[in-house]
C-alpha positions as CSV (number, residue, x, y, z in Angstrom):
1,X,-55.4,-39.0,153.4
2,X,-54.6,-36.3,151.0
3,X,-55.0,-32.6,152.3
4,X,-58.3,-30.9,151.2
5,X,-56.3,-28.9,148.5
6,X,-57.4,-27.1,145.6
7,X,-56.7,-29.7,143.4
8,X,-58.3,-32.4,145.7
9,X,-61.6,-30.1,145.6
10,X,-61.5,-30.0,141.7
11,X,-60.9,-34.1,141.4
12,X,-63.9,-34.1,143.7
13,X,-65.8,-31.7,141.8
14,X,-65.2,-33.9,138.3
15,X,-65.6,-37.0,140.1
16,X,-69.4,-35.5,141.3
17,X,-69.8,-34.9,137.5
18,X,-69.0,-38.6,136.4
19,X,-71.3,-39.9,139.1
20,X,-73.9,-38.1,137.5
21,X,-73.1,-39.2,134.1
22,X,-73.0,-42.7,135.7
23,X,-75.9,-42.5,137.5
24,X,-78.0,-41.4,134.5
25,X,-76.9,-44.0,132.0
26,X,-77.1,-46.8,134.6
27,X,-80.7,-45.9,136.2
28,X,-81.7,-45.4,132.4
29,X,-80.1,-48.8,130.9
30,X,-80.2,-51.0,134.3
31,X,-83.6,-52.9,132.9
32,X,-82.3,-53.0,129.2
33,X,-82.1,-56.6,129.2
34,X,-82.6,-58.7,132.9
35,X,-80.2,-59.5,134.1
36,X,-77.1,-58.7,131.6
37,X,-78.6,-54.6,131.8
38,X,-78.0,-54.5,135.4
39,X,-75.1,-56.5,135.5
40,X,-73.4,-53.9,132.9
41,X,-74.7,-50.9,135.0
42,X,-73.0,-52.3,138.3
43,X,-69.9,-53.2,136.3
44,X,-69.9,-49.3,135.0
45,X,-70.7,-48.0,138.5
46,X,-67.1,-50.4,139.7
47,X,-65.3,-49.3,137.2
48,X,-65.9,-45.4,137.4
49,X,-65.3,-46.3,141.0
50,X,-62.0,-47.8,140.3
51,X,-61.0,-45.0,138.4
52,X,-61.8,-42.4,140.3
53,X,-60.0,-43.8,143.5
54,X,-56.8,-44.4,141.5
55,X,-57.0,-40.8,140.1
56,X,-57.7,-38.9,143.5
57,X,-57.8,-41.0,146.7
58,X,-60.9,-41.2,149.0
59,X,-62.1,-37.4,149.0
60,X,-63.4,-37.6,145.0
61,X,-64.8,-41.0,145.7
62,X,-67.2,-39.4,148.1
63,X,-67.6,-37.0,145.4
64,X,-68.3,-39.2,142.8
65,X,-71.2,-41.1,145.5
66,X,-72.8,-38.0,145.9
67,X,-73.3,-37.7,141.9
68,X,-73.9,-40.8,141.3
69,X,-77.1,-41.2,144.5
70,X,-78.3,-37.5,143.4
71,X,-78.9,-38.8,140.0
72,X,-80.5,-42.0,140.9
73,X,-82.6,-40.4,143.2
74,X,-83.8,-37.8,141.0
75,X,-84.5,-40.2,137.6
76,X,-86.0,-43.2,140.7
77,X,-89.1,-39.8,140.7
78,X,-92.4,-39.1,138.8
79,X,-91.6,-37.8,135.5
80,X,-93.6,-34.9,134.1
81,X,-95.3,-37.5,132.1
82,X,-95.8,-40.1,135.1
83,X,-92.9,-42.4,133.8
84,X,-91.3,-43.7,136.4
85,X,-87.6,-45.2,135.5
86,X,-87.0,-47.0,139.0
87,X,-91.1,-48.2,139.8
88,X,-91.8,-48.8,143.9
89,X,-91.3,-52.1,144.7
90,X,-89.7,-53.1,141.6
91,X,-86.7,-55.5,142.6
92,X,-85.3,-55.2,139.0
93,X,-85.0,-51.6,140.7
94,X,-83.5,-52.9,144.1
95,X,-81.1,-54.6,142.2
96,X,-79.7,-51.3,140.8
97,X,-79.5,-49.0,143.5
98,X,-78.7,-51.8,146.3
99,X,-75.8,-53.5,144.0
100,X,-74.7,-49.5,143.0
101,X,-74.3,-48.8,146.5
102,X,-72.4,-52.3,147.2
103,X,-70.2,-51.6,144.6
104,X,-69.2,-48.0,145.9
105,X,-68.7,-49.1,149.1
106,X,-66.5,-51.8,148.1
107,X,-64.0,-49.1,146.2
108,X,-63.8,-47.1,149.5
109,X,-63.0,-49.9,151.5
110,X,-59.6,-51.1,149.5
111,X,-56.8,-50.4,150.9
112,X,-54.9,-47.4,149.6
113,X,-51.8,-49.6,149.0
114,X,-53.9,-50.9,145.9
115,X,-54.0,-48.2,144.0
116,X,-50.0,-47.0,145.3
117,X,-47.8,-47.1,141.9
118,X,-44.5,-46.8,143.9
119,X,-42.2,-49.1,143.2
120,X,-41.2,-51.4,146.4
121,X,-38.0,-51.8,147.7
122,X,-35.7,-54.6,146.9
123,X,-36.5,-58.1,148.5
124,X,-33.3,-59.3,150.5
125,X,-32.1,-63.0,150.1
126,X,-31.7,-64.9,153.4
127,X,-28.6,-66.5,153.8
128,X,-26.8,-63.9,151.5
129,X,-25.8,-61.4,154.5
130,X,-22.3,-60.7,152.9
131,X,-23.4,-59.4,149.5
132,X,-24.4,-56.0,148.7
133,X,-28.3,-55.4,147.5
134,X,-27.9,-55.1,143.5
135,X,-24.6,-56.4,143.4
136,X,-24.1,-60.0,141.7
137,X,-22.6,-63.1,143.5
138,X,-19.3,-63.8,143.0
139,X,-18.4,-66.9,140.5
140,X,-17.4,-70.2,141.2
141,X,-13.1,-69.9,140.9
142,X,-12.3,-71.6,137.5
143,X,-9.4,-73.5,136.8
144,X,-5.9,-72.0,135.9
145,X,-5.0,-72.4,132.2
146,X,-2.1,-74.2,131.2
């Protein structure tokens, strides 16, 4: 896990940001079109996920939850005109914020190796003890000339 660093706090702080912006576009857009709105709006939410766990580990993905659930939250309320974007008992609703949560869990539970870009070590080939990793085999002896 990486140290709470500045720079681990910042990631956090812009991943918090993006699961805002998430948030808001996908509790806005998530009954555009039933089902291909939702499915688009959980697709975002993956992605974003994806991104944000590749950028900065496991601390800005908890981050980028907390952005993302603050906004839904806040937009699932009574607007100041009585709209509601995420009605009670709605399962167009449920949909959203169960499948949002699905897919946030499912980023934080891959394995860190996943998103590791270090290249692996070199494979060794059984039954080739004698030679050298890298090195090429020798070549089959060819005939003297005349």
């Amino acid at each position: 896990m990486n140290p709470l660093s500045a720079g681990t706090l910042g990631k956090a702080a812009g991943a918090f940001v993006l699961g805002l912006l998430v948030g808001t576009l996908g509790t806005v857009m998530h009954r555009w079109s039933w089902p291909w709105g939702v499915v688009l709006c959980l697709v975002l939410v993956l992605v974003a996920g994806v991104t944000v766990r590749a950028w900065g580990g496991a601390v800005p993905v908890v981050g980028y939850a907390g952005g993302l659930f603050l906004a839904v939250q806040v937009l699932a309320q009574r607007g100041p005109g009585g709209d509601v974007l995420v009605p009670a008992g709605d399962s167009h609703g449920w949909v959203w914020i169960v499948g949002a949560a699905v897919a946030v869990a499912a980023v934080a539970v891959v394995p860190r190796r996943a998103f590791d870009d270090t290249p692996l070590p070199p494979r060794r080939v059984r039954g080739a003890a004698e030679q050298q990793p890298g090195s090429v085999p020798d070549a089959p002896p060819s005939e003297p000339r005349p």
